[in-house]
C-alpha positions as CSV (number, residue, x, y, z in Angstrom):
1,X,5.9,-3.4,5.4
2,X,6.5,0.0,6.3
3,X,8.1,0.6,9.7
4,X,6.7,4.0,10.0
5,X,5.3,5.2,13.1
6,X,2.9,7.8,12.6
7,X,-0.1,8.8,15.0
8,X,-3.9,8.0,13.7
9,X,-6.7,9.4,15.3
10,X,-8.2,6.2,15.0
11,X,-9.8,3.0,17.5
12,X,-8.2,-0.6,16.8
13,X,-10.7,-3.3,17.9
14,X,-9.2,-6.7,18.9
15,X,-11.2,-9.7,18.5
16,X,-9.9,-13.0,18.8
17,X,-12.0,-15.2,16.6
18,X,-12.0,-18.5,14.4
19,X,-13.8,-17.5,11.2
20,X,-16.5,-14.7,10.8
21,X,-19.1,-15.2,8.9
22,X,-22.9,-14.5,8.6
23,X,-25.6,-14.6,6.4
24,X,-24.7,-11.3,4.4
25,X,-21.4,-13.2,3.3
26,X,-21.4,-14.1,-0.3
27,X,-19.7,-17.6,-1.5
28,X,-16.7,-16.3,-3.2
29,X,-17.3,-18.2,-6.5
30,X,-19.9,-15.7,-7.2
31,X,-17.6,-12.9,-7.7
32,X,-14.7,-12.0,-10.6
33,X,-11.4,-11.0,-10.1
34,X,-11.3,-7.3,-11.2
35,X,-7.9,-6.1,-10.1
36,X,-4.6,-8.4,-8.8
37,X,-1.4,-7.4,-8.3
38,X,1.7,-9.5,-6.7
39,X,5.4,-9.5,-6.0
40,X,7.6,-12.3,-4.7
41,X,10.8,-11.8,-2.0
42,X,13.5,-13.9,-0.3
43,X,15.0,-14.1,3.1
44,X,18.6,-14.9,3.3
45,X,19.5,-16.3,6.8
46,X,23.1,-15.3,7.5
47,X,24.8,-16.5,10.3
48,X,28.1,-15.0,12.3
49,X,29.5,-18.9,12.0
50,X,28.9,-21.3,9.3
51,X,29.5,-24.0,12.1
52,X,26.2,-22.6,13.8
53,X,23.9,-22.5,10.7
54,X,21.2,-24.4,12.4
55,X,18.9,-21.8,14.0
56,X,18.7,-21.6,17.8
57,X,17.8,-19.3,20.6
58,X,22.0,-19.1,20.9
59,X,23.1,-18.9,17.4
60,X,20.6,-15.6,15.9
61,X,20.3,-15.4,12.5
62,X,20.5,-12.1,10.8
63,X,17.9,-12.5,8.3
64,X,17.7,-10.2,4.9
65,X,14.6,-10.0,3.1
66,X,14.3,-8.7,-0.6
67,X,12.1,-8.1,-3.4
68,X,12.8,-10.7,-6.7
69,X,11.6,-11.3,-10.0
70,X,9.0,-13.9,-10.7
71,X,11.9,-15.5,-12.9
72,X,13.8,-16.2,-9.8
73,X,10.9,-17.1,-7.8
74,X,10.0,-20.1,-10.2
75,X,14.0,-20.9,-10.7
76,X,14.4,-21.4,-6.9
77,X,15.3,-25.1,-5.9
78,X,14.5,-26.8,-3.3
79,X,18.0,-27.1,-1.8
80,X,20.6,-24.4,-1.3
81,X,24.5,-24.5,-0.8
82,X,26.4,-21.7,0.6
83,X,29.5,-20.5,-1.4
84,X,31.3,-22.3,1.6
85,X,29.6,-25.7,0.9
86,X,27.3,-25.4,3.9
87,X,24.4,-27.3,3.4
88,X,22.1,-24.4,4.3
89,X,18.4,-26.1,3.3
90,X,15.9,-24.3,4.7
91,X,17.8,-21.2,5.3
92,X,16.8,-19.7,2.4
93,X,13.1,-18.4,2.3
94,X,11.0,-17.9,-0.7
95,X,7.4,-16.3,-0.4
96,X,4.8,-14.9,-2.7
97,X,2.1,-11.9,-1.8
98,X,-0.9,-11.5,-3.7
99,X,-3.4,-8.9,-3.5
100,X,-6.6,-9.0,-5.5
101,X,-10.1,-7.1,-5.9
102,X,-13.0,-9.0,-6.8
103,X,-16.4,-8.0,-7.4
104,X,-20.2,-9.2,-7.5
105,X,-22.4,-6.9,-8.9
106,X,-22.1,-3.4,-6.2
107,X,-20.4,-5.9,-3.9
108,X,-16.2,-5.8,-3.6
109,X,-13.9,-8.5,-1.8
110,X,-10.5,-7.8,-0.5
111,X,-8.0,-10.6,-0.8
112,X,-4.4,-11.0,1.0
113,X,-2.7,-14.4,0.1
114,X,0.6,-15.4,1.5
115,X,2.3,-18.8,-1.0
116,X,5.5,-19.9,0.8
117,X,7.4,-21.9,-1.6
118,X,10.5,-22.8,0.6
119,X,9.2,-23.0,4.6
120,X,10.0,-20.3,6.5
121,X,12.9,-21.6,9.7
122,X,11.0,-19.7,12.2
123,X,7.7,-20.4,13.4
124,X,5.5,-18.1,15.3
125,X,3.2,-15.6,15.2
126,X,3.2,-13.6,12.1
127,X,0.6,-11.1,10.7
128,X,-1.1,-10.6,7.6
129,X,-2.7,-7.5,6.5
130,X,-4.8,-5.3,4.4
131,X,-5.0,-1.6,4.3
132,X,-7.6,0.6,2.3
133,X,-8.8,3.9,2.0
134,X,-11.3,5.3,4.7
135,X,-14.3,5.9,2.2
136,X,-14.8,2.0,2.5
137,X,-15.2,-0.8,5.5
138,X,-14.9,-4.0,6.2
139,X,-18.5,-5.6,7.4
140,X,-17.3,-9.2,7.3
141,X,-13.3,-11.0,8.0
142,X,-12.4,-14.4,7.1
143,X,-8.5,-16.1,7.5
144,X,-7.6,-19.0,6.8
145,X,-4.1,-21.0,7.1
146,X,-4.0,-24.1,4.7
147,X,-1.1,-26.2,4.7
148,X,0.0,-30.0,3.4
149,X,2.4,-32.6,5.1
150,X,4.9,-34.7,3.0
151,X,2.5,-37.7,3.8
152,X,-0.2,-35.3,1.6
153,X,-2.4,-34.7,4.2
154,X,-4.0,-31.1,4.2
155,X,-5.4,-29.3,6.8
156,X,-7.2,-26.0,7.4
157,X,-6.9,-23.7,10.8
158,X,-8.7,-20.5,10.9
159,X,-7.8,-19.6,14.5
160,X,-6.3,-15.8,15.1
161,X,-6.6,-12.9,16.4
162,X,-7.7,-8.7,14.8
163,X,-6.7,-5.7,14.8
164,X,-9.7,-3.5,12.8
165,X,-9.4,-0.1,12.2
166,X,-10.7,2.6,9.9
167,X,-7.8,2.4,7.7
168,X,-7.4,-1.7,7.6
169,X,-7.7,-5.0,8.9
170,X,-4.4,-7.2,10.3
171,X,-4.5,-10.5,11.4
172,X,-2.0,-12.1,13.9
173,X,-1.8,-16.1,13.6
174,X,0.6,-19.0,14.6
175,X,2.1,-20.9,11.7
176,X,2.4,-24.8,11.8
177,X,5.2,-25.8,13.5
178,X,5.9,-29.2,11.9
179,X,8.9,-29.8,9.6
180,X,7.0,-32.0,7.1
181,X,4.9,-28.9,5.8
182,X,5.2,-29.1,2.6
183,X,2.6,-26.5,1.6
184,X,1.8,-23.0,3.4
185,X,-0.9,-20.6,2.2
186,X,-1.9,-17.8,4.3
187,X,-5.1,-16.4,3.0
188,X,-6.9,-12.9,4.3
189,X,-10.5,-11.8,2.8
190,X,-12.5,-8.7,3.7
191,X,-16.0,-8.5,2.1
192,X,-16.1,-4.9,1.8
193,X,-18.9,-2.0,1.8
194,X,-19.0,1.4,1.3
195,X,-18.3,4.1,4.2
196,X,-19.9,7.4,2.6
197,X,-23.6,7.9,2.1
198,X,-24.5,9.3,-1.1
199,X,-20.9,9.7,-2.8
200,X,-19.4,8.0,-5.4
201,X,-16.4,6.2,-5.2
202,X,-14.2,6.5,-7.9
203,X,-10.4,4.6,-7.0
204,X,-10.5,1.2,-4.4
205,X,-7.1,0.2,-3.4
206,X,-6.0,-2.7,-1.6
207,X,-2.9,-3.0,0.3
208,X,-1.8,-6.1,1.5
209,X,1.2,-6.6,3.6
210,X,2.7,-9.3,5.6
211,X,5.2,-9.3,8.9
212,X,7.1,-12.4,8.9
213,X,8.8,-13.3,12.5
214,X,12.4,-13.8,12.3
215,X,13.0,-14.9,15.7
216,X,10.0,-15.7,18.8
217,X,7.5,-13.5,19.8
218,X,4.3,-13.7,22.3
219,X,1.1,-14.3,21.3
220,X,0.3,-11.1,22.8
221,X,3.6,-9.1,21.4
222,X,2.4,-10.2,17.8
223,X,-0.9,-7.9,18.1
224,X,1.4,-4.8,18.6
225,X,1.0,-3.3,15.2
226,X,-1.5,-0.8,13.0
227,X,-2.6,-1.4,9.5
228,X,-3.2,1.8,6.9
229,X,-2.5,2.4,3.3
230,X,1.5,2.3,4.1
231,X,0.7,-1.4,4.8
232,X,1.5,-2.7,8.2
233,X,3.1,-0.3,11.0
234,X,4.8,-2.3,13.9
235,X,4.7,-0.5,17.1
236,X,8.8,0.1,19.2
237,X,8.1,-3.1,21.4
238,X,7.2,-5.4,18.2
239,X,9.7,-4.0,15.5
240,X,12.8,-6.2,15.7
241,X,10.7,-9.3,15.7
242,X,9.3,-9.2,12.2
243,X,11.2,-8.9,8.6
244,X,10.7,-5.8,6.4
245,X,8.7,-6.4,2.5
246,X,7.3,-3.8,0.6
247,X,3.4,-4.1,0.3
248,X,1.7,-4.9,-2.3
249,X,-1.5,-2.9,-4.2
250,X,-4.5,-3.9,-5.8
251,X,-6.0,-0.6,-7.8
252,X,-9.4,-0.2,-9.2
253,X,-11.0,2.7,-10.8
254,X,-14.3,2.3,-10.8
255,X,-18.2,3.9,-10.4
256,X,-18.8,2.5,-7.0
């Protein structure tokens, strides 16, 4: 994510929606994966006290997020201990973003998908994101949080809310709040058509980002943001809520 705050010309349109779809959507099986690209982070909680390592409204954590290899990704346990011998489980965050390009004959999906491997501490209203470039739209927006107890029950909510632009598509959502997730996959698809009559287009790129919040925001707070190519832009009222990752693009040069 890119905290850069640069006027658009452009109209966001909020809708607050469960799933969109119609009869122009195409069942995803039907198309191939034609470009993917991901990149994995972690989020270090570090508090001012080791005696106040349990997060609370009183006792802020001072949360670091940065990019890792996939080796350390897969390497990361399920437990982690502090150089102090804090029991810090929990406190240490590992996440996976994925963005892909798939295709079905002249038809193109967008796809943002968010794989937490350790459970993030806080819970609230984070946003997920796709920017592309303005020579194509978005005619059709499905999300979709999955997620698994300890028990092994799974369940799906497709509740949030959209910001649509020109430049990209964010969705603002509310993780589950449970501490027996086991399992969190935050999935964003765009079926995508072109913007331009009679050109050809020769590059589609897909940027997807994701703001994670690192303390409590509003439901209403969490739609203060823009998406473009630069990946998500929080606006001055939203920015210290969310962590900082570096997007992640899908390219494909193509005959479109």
């Amino acid at each position: 994510m890119k905290k850069i705050f640069i006027l658009f010309l452009l109209v966001i349109c909020p809708v607050i929606a469960n799933a969109q779809k119609d009869d122009a959507t195409v069942d995803e099986e039907n198309y191939r994966l034609v470009s993917v690209s991901e990149k994995y982070y972690k989020t270090v909680y570090n508090f001012n006290s080791v005696k106040k390592y349990n997060y609370s409204q009183n006792s802020e954590p001072l949360p670091v997020t940065i990019e890792i290899s996939k080796e350390e990704y897969d390497a990361a346990g399920e437990f982690n201990i502090s150089p102090l011998g804090v029991d810090v489980t929990g406190q240490t965050e590992y996440k996976k973003l994925t963005s892909s390009i798939l295709e079905n004959s002249s038809k193109y999906m967008y796809k943002a998908v968010l794989d937490w491997k350790k459970m993030p501490v806080v819970r609230s209203y984070d946003i997920l994101a796709i920017g592309f470039n303005q020579n194509v739209k978005a005619t059709n927006i499905m999300y979709n949080t999955h997620y698994c107890l300890k028990n092994g029950s799974c369940y799906d909510n497709s509740s949030y809310y959209v910001n649509k632009s020109s430049y990209g598509v964010g969705v603002s959502f509310k993780l589950p709040e449970s501490s027996d997730v086991s399992v969190l996959r935050n999935t964003l698809t765009l079926y995508m058509d072109k913007n331009v009559n009679g050109a050809t287009i020769k590059t589609q790129r897909a940027v997807a980002d994701y703001s994670h919040a690192i303390k409590s925001i509003s439901y209403n707070l969490s739609h203060s943001y823009s998406v473009n190519v630069n990946g998500i832009s929080l606006n001055n009222d939203s920015t210290t809520y969310y962590d900082e990752i570096s997007p992640v693009t899908a390219i494909l040069n193509c005959n479109w």
